[in-house]
C-alpha positions in Angstrom: 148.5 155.5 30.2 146.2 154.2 33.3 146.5 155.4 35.9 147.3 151.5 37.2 150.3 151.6 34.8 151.4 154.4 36.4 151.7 153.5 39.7 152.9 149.7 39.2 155.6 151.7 36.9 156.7 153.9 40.2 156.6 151.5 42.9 159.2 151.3 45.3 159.5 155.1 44.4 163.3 154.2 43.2 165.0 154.5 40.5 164.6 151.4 38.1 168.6 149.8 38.4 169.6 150.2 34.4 169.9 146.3 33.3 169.1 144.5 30.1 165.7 143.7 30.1 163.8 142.2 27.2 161.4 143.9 24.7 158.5 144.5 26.1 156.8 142.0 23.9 158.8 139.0 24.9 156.9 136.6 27.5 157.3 136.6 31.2 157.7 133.0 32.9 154.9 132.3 34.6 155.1 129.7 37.8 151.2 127.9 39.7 151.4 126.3 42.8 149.2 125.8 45.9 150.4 127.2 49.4 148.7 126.5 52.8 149.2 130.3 53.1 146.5 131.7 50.7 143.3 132.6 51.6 141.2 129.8 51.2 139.8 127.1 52.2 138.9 128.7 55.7 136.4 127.4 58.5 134.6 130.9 58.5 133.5 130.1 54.6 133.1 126.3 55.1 129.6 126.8 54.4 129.9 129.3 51.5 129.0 133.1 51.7 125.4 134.4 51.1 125.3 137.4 49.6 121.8 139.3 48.0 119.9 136.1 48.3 122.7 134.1 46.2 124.7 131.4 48.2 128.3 131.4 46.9 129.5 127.6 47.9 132.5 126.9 49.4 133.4 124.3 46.8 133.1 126.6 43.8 134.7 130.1 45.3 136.4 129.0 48.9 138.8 126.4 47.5 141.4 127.3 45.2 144.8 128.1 47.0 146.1 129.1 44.1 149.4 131.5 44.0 151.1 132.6 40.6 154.2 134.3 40.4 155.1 135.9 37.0 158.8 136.8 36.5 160.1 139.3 33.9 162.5 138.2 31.3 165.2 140.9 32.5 164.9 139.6 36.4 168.6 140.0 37.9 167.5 138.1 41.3 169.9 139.2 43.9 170.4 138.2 47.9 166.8 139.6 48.3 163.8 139.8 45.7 161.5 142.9 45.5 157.6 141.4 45.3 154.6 142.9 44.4 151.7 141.3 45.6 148.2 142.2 44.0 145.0 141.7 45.1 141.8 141.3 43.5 138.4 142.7 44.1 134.5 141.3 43.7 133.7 138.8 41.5 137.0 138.0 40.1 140.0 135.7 40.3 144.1 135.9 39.7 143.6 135.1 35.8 140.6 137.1 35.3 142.5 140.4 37.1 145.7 139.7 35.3 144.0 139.7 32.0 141.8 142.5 32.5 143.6 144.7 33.9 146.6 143.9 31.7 149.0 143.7 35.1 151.2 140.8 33.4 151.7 143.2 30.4 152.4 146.6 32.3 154.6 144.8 35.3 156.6 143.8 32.8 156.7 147.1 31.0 157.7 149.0 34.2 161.2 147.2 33.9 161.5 146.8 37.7 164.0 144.4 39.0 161.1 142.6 41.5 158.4 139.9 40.7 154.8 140.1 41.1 152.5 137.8 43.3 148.7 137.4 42.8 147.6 134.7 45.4 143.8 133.7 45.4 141.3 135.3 47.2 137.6 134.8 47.1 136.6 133.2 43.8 134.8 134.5 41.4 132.3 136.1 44.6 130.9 139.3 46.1 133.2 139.2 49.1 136.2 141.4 50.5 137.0 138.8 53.4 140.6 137.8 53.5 140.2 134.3 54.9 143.3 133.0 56.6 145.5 135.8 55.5 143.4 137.9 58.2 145.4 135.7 60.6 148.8 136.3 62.3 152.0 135.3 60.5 150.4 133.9 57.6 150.9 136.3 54.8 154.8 136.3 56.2 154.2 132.4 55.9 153.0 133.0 52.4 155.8 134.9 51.0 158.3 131.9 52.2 156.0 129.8 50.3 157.1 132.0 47.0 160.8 132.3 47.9 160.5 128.6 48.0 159.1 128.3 44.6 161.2 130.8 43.3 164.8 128.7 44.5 163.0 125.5 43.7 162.4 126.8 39.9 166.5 127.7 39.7 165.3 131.7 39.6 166.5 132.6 42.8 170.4 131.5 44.5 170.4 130.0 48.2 170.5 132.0 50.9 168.3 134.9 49.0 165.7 136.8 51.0 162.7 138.6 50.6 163.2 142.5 49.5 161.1 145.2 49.3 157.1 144.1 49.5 154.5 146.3 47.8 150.6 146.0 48.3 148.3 146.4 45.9 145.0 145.8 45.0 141.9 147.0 43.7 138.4 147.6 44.8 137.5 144.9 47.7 141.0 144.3 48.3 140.9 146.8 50.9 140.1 144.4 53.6 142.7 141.4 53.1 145.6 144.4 52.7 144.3 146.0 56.1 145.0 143.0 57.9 147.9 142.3 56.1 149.3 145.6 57.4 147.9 144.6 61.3 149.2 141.3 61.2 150.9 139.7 58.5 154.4 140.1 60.3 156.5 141.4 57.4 157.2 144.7 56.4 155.3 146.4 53.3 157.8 149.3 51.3 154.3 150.7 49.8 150.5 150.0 49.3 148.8 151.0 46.2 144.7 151.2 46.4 142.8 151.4 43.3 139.1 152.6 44.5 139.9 150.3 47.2 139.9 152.6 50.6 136.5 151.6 52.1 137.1 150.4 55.5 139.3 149.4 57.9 141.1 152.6 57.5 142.7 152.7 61.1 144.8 149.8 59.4 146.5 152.1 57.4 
């Protein structure tokens, strides 16, 4: 077992609640949508990030504001959702990372009542910048963005809230969790780092 499995399996350091989840095999829905609130586009990568002599355009790694939310089978959605949101490193993206790493597969597997977020970061590009999400209240802007979602798709009643919120990432993440912890304006239960804790430790 990874040690990544192990520590998505334990988050919230809680007991999982005992409910009737599905085999492990059976698929998770799976909601895409764009939110203001991501990363990218952001005027400080307008012009695209050089990086070892190679220009990373704007247009082809500062542009997708994509977020997806993948929801276990066995979700009992309450008056607040637990969230895990994970964060990618260099030279990846939210399907690469998913796939990869097999997150989808061992989220699911951990049979916690929460969902997990992976919101777009830098593209497919050498870079650990967290674009707007460095910015006051937007990661607390970002997580209305997935209640939203989550109501709008009929998964979540009126009225529900956001739960606990876990941090995690791997690698370059390091950066866009840092200031997520300075300034994103909503509390974080946990942060997991996977080789991730270069800088920016007086963050933590």
């Amino acid at each position: 077992m990874t040690k990544a499995c192990i520590a998505i399996m334990l988050f919230f350091g809680l007991p999982a609640p005992i409910i009737a989840f599905g085999q492990t095999g059976n698929a998770p829905k799976m909601l895409r949508f764009t939110s203001a609130h991501t990363a990218f586009p952001d005027a400080k990568r307008t012009g695209g990030h050089l990086y070892d002599s190679v220009l990373y355009t704007a247009e082809d790694h500062y542009n997708d504001s994509t977020v997806m939310i993948i929801i276990p089978q066995g979700l009992v959605p309450g008056k607040r959702v637990d969230m895990v949101f994970w964060f990618h490193g260099w030279r990846n993206n939210i399907d690469t990372a998913a796939d990869f790493y097999g997150l989808t597969r061992q989220f699911c597997a951990s049979r916690k009542n929460a969902v997990l977020v992976l919101a777009e970061t830098a593209k497919n590009a050498p870079d650990s910048y967290g674009g707007k999400l460095e910015q006051p209240g937007v990661f607390k802007n970002l997580v209305t963005d997935v209640m939203t979602k989550l109501h709008e798709e009929g998964i979540t009643r009126n009225k529900a809230r956001p739960g606990n919120i876990v941090l995690a990432g791997h690698s370059g993440a390091y950066r866009i969790i840092a200031y997520i912890l300075q300034n994103g304006q909503v509390p974080v239960r946990e942060v997991f780092l996977f080789d991730a804790l270069y800088a920016e430790i007086d963050k933590y």
